[in-house]
PDB file as gemmi writes it, atoms N, CA and C in Angstrom:
CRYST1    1.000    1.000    1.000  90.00  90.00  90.00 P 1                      
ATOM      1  N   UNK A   1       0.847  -1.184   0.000  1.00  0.00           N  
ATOM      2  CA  UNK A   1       0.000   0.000   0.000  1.00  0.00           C  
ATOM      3  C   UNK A   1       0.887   1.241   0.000  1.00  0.00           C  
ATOM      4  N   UNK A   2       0.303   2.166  -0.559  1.00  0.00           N  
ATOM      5  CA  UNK A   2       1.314   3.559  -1.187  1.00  0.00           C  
ATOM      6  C   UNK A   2       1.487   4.501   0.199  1.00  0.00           C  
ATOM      7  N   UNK A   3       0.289   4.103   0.831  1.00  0.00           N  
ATOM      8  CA  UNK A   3       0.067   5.064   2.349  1.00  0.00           C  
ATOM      9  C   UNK A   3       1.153   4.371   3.006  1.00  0.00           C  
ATOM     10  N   UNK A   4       1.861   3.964   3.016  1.00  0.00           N  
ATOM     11  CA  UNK A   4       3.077   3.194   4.370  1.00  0.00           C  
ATOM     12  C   UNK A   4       3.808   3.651   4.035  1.00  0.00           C  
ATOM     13  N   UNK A   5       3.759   4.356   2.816  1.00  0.00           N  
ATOM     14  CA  UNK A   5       5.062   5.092   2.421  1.00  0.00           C  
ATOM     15  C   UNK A   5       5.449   6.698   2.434  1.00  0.00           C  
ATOM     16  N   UNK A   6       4.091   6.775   2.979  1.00  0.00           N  
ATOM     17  CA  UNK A   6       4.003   8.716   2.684  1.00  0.00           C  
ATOM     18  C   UNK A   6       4.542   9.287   4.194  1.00  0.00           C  
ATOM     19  N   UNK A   7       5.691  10.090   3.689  1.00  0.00           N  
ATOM     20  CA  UNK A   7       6.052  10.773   4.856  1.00  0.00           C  
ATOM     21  C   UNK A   7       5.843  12.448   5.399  1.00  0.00           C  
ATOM     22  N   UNK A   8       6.295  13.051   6.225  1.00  0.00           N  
ATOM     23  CA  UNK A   8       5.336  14.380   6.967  1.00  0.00           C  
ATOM     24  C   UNK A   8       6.953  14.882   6.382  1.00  0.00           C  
ATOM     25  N   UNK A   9       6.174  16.170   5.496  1.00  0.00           N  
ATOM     26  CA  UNK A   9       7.499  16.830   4.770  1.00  0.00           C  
ATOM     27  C   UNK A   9       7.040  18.364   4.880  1.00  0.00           C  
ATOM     28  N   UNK A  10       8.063  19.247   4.966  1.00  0.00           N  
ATOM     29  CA  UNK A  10       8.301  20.552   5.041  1.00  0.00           C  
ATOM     30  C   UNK A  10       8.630  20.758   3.538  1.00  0.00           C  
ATOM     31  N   UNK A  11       8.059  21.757   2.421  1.00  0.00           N  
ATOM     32  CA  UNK A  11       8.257  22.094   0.827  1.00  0.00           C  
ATOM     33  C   UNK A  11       8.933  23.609   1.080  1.00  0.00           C  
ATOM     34  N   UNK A  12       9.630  23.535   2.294  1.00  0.00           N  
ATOM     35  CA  UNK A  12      10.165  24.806   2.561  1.00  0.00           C  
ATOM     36  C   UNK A  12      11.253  25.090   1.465  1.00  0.00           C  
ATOM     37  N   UNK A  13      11.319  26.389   0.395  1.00  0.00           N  
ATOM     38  CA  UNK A  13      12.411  26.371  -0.852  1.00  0.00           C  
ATOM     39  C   UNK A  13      12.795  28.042  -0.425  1.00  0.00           C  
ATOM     40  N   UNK A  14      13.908  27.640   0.314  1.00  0.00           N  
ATOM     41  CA  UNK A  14      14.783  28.856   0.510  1.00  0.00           C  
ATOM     42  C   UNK A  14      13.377  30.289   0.702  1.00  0.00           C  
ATOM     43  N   UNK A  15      12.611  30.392   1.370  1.00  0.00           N  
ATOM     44  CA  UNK A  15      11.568  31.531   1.507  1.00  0.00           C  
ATOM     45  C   UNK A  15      10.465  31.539   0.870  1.00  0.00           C  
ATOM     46  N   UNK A  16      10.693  30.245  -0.340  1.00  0.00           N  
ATOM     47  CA  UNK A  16       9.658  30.494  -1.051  1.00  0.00           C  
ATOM     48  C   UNK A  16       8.633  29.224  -1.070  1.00  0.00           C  
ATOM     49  N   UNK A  17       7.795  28.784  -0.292  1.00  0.00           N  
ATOM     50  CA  UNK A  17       7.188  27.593   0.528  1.00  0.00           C  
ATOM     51  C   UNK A  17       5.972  28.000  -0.642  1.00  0.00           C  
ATOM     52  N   UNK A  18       5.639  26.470  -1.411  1.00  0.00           N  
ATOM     53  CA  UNK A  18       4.348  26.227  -1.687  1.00  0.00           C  
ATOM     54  C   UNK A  18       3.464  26.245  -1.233  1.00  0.00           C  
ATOM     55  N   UNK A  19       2.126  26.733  -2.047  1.00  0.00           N  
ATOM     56  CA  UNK A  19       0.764  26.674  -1.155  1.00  0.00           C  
ATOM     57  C   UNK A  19       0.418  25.479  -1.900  1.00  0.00           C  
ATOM     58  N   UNK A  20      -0.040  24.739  -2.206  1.00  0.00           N  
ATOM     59  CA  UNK A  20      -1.131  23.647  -2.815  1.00  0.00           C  
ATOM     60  C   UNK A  20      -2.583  23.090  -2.571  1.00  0.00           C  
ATOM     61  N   UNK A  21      -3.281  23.689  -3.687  1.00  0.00           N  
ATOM     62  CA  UNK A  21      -4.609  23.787  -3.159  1.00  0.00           C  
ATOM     63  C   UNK A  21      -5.782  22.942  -4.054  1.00  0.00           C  
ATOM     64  N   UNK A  22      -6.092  21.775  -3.628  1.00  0.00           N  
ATOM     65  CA  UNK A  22      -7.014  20.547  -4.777  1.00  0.00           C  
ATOM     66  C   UNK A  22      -7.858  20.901  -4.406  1.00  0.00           C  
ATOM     67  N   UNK A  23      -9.155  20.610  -5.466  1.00  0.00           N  
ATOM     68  CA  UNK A  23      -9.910  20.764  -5.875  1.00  0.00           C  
ATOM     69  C   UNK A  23     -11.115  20.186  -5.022  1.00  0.00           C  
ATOM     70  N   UNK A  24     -10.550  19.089  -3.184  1.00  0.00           N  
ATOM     71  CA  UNK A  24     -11.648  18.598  -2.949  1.00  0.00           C  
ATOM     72  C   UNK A  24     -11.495  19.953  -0.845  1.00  0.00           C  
ATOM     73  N   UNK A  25     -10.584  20.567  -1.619  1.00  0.00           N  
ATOM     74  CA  UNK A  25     -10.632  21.721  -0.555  1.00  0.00           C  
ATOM     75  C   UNK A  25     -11.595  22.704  -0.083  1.00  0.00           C  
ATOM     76  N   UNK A  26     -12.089  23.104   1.151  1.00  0.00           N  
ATOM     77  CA  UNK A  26     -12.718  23.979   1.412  1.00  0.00           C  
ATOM     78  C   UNK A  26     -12.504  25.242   0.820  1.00  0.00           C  
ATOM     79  N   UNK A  27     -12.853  25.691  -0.353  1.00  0.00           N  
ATOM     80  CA  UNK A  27     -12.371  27.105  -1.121  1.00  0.00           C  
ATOM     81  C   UNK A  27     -11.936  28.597  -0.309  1.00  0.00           C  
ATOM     82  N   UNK A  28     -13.260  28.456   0.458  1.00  0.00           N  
ATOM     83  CA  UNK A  28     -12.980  29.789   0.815  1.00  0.00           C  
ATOM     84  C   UNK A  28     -11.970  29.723   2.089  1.00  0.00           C  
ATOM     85  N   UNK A  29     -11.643  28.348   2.692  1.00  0.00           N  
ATOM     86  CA  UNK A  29     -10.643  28.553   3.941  1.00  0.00           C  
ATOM     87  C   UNK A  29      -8.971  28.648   2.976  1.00  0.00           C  
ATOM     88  N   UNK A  30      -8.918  27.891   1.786  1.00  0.00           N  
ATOM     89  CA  UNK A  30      -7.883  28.018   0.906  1.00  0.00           C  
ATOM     90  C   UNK A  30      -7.210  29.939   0.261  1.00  0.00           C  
ATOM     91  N   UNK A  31      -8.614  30.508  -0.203  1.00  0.00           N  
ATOM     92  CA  UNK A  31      -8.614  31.909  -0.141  1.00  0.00           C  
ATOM     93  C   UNK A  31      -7.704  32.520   0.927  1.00  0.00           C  
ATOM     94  N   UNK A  32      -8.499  32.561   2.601  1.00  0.00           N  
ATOM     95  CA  UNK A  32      -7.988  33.055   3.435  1.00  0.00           C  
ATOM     96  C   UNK A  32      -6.945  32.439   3.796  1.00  0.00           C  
ATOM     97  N   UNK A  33      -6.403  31.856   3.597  1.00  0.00           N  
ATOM     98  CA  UNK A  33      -5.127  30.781   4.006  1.00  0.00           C  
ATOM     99  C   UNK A  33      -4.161  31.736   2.877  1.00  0.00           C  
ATOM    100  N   UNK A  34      -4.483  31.464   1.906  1.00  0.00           N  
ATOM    101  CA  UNK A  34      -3.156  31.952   0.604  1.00  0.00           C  
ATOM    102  C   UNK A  34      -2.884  33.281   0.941  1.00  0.00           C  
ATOM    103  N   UNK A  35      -4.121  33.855   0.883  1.00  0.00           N  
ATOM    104  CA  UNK A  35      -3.615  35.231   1.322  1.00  0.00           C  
ATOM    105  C   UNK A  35      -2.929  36.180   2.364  1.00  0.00           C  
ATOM    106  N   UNK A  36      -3.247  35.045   3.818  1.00  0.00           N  
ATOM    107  CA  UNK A  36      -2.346  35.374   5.266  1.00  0.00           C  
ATOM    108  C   UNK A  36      -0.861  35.143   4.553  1.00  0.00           C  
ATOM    109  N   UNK A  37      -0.944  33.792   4.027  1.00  0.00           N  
ATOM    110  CA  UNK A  37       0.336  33.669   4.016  1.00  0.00           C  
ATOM    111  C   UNK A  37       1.243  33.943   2.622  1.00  0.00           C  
ATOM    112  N   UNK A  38       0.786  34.854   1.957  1.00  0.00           N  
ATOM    113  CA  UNK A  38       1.267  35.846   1.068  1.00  0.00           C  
ATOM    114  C   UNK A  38       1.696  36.936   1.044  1.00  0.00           C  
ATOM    115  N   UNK A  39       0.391  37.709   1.752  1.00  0.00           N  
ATOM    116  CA  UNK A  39       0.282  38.900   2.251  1.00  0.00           C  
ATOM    117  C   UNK A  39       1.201  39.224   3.775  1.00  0.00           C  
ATOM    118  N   UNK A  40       1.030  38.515   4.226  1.00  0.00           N  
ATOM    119  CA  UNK A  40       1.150  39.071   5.474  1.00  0.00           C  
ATOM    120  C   UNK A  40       2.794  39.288   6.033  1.00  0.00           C  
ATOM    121  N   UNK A  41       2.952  40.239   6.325  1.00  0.00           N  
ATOM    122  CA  UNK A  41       4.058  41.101   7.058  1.00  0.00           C  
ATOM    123  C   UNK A  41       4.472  41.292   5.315  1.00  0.00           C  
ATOM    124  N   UNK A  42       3.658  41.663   4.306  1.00  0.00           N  
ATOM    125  CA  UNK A  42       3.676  42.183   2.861  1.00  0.00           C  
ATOM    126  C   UNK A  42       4.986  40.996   2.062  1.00  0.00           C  
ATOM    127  N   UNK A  43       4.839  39.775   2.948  1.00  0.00           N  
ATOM    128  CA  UNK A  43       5.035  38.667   1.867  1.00  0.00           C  
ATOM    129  C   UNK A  43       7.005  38.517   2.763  1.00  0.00           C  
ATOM    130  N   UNK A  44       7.620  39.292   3.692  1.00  0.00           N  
ATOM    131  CA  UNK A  44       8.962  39.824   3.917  1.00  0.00           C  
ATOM    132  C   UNK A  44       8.549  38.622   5.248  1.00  0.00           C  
ATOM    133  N   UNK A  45       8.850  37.372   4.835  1.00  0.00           N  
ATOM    134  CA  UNK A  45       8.953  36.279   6.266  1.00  0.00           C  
ATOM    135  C   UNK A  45       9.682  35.139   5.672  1.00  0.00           C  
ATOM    136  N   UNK A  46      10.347  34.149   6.580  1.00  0.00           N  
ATOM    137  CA  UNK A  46      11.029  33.394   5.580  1.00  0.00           C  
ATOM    138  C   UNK A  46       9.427  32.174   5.168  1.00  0.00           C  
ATOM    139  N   UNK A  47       8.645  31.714   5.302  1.00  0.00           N  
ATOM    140  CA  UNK A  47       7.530  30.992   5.462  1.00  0.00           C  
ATOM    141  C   UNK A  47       6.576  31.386   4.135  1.00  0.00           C  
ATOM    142  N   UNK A  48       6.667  32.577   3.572  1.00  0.00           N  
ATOM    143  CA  UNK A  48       5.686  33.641   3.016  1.00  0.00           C  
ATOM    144  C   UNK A  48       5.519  32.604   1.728  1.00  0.00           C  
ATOM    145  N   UNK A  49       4.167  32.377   1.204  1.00  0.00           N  
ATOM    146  CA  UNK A  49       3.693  31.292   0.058  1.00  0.00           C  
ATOM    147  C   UNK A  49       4.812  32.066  -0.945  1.00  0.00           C  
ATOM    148  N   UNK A  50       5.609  32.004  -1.752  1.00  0.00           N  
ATOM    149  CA  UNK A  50       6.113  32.812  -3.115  1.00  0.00           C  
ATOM    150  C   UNK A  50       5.208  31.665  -3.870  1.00  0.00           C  
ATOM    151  N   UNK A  51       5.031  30.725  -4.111  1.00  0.00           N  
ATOM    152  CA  UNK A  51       4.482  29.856  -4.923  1.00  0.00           C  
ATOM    153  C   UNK A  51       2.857  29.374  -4.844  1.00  0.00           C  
ATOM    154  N   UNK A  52       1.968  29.521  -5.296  1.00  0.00           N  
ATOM    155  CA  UNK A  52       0.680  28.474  -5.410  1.00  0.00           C  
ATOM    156  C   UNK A  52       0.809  27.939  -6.439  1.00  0.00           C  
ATOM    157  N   UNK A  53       0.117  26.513  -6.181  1.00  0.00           N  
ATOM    158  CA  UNK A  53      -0.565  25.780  -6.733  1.00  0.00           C  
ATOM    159  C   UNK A  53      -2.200  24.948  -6.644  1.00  0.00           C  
ATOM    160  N   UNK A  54      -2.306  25.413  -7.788  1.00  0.00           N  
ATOM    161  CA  UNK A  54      -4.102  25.462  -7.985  1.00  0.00           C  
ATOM    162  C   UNK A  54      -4.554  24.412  -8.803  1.00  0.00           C  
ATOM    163  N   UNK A  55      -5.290  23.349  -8.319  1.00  0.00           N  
ATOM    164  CA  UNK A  55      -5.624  22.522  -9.428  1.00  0.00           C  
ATOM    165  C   UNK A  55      -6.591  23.000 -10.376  1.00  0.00           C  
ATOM    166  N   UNK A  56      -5.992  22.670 -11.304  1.00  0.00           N  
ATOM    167  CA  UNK A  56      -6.653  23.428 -12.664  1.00  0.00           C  
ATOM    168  C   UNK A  56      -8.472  23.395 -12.472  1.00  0.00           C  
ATOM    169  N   UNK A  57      -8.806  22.547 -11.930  1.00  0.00           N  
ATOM    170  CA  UNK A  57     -10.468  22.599 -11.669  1.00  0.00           C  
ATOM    171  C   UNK A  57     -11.211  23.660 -10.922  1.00  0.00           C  
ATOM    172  N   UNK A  58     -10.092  24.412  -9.844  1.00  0.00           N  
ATOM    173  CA  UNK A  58     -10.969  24.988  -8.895  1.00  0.00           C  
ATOM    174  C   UNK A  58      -9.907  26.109  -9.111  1.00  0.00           C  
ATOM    175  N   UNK A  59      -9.147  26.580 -10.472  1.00  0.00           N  
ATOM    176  CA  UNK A  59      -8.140  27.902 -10.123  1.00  0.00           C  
ATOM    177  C   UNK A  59      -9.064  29.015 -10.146  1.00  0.00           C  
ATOM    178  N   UNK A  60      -9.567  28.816 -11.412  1.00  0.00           N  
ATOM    179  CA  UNK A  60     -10.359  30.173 -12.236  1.00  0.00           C  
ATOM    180  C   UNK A  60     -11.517  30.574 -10.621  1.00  0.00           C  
ATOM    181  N   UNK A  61     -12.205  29.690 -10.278  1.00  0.00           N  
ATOM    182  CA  UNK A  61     -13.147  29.993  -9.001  1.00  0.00           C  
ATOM    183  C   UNK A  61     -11.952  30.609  -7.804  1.00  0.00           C  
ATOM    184  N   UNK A  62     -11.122  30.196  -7.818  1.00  0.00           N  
ATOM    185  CA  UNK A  62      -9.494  30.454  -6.641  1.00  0.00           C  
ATOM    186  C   UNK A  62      -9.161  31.963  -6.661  1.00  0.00           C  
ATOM    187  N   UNK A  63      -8.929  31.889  -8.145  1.00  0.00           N  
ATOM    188  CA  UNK A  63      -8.109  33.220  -8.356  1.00  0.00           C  
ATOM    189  C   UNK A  63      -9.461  34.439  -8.280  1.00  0.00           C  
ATOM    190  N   UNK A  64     -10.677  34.156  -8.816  1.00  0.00           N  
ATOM    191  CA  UNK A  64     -11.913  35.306  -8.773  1.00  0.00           C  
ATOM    192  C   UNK A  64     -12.337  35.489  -7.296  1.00  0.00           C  
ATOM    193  N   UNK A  65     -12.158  34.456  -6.338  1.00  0.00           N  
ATOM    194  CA  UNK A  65     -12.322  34.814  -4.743  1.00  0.00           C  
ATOM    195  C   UNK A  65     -11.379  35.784  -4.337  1.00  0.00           C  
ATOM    196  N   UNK A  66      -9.585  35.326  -4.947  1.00  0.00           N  
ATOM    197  CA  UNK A  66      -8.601  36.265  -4.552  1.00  0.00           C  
ATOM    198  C   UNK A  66      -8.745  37.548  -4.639  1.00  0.00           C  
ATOM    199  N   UNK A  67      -9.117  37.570  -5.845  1.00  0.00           N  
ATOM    200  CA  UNK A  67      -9.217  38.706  -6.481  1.00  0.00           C  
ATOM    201  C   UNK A  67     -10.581  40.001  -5.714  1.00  0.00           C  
ATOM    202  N   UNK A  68     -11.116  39.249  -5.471  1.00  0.00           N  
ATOM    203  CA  UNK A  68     -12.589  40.062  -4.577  1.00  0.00           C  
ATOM    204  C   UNK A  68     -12.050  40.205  -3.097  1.00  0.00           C  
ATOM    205  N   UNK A  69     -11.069  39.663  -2.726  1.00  0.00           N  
ATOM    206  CA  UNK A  69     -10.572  39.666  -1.435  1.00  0.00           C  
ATOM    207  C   UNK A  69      -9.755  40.978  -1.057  1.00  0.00           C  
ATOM    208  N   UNK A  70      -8.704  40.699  -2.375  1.00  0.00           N  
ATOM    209  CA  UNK A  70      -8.081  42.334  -2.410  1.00  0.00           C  
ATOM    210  C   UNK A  70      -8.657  43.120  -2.704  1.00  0.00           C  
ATOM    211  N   UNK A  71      -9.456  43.212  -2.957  1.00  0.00           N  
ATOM    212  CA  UNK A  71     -10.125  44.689  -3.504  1.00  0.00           C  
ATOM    213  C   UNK A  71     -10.772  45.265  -2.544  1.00  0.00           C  
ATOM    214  N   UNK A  72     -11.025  44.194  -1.836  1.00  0.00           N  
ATOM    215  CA  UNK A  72     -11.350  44.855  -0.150  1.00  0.00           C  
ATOM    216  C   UNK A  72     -10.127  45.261   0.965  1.00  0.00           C  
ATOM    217  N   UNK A  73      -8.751  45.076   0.414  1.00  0.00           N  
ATOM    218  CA  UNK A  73      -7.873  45.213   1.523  1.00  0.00           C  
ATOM    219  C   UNK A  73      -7.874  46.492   1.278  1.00  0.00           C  
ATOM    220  N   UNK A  74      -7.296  47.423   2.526  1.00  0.00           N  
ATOM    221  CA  UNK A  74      -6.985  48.714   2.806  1.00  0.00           C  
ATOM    222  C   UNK A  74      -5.444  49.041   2.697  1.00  0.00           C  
ATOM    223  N   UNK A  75      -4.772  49.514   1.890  1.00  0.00           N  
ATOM    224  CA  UNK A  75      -3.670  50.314   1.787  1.00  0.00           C  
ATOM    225  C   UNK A  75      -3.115  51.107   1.967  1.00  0.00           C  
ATOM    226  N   UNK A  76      -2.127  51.724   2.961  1.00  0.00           N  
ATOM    227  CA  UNK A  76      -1.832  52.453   3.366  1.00  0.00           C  
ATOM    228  C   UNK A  76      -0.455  52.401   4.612  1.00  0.00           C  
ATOM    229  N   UNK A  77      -0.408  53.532   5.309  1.00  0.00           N  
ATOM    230  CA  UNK A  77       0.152  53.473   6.369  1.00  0.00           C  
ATOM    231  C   UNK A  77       0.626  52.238   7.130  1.00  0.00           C  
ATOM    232  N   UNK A  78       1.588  52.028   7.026  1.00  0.00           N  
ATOM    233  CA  UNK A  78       1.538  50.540   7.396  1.00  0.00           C  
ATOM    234  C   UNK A  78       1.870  50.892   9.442  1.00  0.00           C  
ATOM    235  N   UNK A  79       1.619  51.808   9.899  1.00  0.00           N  
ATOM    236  CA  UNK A  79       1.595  51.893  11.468  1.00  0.00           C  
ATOM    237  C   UNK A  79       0.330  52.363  12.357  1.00  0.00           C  
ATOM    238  N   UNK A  80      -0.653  51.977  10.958  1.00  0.00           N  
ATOM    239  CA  UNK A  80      -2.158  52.116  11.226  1.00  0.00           C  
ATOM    240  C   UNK A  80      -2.779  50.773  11.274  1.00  0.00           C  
ATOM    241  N   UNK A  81      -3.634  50.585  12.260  1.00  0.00           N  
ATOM    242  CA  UNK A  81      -3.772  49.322  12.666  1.00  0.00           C  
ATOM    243  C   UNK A  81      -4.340  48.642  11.969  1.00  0.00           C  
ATOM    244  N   UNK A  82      -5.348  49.685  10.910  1.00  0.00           N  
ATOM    245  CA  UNK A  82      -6.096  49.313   9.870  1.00  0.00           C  
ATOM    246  C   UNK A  82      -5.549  49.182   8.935  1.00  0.00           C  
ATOM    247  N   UNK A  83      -4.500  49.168   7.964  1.00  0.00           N  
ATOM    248  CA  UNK A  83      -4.118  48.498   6.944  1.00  0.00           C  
ATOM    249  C   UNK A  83      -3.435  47.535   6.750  1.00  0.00           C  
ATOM    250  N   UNK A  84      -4.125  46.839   6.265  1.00  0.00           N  
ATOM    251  CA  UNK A  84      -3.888  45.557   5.643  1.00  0.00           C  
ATOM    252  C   UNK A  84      -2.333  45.431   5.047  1.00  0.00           C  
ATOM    253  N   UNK A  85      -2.118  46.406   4.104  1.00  0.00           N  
ATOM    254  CA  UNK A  85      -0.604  46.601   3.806  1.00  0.00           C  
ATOM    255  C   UNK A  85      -0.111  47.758   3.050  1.00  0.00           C  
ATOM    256  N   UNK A  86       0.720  47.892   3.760  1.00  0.00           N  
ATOM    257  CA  UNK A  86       1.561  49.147   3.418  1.00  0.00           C  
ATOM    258  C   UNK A  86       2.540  49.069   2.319  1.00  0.00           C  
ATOM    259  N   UNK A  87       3.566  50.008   2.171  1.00  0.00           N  
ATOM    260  CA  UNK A  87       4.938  50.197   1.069  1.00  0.00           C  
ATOM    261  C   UNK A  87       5.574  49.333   1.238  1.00  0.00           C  
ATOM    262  N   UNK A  88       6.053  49.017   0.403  1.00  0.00           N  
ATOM    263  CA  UNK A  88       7.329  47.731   0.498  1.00  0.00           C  
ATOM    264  C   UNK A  88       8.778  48.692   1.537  1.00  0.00           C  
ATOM    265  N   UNK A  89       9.157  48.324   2.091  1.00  0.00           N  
ATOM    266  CA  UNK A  89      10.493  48.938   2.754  1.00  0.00           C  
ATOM    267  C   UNK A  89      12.109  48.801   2.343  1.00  0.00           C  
ATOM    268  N   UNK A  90      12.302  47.986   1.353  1.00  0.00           N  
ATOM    269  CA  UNK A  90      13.584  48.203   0.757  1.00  0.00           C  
ATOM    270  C   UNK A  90      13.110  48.496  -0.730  1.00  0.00           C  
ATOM    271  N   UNK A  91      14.482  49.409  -1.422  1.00  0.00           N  
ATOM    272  CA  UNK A  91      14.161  49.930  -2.609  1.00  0.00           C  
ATOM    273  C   UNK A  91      14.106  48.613  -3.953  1.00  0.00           C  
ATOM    274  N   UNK A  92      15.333  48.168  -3.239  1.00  0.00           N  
ATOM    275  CA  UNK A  92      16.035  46.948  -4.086  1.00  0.00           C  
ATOM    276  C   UNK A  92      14.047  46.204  -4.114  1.00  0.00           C  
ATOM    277  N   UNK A  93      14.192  45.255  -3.105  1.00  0.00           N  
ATOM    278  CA  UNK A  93      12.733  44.452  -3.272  1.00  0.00           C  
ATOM    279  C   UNK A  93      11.643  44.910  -4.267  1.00  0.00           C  
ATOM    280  N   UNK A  94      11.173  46.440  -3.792  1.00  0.00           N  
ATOM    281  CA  UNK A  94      10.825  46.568  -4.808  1.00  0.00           C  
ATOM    282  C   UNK A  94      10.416  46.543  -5.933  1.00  0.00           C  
ATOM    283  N   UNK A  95      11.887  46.918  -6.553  1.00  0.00           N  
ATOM    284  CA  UNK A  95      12.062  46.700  -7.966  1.00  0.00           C  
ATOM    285  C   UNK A  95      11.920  45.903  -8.509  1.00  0.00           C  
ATOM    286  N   UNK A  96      12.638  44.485  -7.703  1.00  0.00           N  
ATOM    287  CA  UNK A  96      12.428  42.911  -8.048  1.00  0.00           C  
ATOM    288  C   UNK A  96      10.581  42.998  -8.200  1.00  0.00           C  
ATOM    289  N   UNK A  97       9.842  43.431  -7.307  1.00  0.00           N  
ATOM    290  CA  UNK A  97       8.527  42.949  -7.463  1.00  0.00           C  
ATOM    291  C   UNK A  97       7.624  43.535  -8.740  1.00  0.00           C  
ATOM    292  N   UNK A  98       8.425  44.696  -9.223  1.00  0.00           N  
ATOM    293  CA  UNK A  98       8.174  45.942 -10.126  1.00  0.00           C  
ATOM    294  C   UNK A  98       8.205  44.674 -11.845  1.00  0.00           C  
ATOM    295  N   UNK A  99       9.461  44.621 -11.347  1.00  0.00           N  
ATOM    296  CA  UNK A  99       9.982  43.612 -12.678  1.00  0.00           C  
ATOM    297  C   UNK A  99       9.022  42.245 -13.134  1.00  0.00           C  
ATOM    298  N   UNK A 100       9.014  41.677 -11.853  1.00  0.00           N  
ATOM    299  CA  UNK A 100       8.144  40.513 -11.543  1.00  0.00           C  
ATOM    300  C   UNK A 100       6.366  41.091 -12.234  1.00  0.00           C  
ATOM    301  N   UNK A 101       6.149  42.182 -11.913  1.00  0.00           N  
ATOM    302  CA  UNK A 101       4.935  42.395 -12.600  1.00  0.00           C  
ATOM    303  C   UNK A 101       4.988  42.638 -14.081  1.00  0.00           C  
ATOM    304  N   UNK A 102       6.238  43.356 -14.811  1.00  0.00           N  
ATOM    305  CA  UNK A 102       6.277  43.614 -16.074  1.00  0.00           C  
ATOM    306  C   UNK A 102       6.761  42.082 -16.883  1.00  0.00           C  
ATOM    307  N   UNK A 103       7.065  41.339 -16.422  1.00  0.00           N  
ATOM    308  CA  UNK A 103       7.285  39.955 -16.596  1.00  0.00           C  
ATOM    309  C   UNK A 103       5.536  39.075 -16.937  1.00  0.00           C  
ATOM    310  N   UNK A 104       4.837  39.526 -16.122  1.00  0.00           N  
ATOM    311  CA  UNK A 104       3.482  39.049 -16.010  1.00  0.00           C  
ATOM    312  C   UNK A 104       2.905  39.662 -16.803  1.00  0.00           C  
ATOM    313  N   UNK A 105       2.914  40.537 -17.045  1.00  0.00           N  
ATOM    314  CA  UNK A 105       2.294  41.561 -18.086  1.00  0.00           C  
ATOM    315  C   UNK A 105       2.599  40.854 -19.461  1.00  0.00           C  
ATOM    316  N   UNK A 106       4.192  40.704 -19.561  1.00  0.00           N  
ATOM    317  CA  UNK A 106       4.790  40.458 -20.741  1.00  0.00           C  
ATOM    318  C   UNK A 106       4.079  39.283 -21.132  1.00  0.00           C  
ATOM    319  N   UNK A 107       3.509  37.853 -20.382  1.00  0.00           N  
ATOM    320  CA  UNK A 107       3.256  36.897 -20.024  1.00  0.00           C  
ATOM    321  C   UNK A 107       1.516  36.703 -20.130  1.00  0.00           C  
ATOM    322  N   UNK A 108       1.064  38.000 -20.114  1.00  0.00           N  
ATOM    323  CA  UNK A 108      -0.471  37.709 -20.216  1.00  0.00           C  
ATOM    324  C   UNK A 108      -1.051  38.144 -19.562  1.00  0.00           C  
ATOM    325  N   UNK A 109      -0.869  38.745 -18.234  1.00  0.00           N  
ATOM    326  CA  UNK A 109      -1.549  39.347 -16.956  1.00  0.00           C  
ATOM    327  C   UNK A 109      -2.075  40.278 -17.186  1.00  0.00           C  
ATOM    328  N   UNK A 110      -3.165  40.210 -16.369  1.00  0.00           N  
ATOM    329  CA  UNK A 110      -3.906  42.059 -16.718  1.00  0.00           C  
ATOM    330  C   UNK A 110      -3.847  42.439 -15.048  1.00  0.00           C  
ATOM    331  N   UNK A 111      -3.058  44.125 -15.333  1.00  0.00           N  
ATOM    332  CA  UNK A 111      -3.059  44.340 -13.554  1.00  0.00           C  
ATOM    333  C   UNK A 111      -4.248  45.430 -13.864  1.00  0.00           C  
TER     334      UNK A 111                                                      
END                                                                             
């Protein structure tokens, strides 16, 4: 049997830890899950998802929850208790994330 063989593993990749999310998942706890651990402390933790994975059955429903999720976060001040997230704090990072979007763009993305 294949189960005697499955072991308890950490997909920890240098900061950038997979999310993985099938299709027989509670959606909306997957939503709030990706996004704590994306978002939160604005993605600057060593733990922070850099990666999802979405089974192709339940992305398009995945990504349109995400997407309605942010549009409700608050931006701003990041020493206000109320926002969700603030400026990035190094210049360098940044840029990397700047690039990372013109990459997506280049790629098909609509921001």
């Amino acid at each position: 049997c294949a189960a005697s063989n499955l072991k308890k593993v950490s997909l920890e990749l240098g900061g950038k830890s997979p999310l993985i999310i099938f299709n027989d998942c509670d959606l909306d706890k997957a939503v709030r899950t990706g996004m704590g651990a994306v978002y939160f402390n604005k993605g600057e933790n060593c733990i922070a998802a850099g990666r999802l994975f979405v089974e192709e059955s339940v992305h398009d429903e995945f990504v349109q929850r995400v997407v309605k999720e942010i549009k409700k976060m608050k931006i701003g001040d990041p020493l206000n208790r109320s926002t969700d997230h603030g400026p990035q704090n190094h210049k360098a990072h940044l840029e990397k994330l700047l690039d990372y979007c013109e990459i997506g763009v280049k790629e098909g993305a609509t921001l």
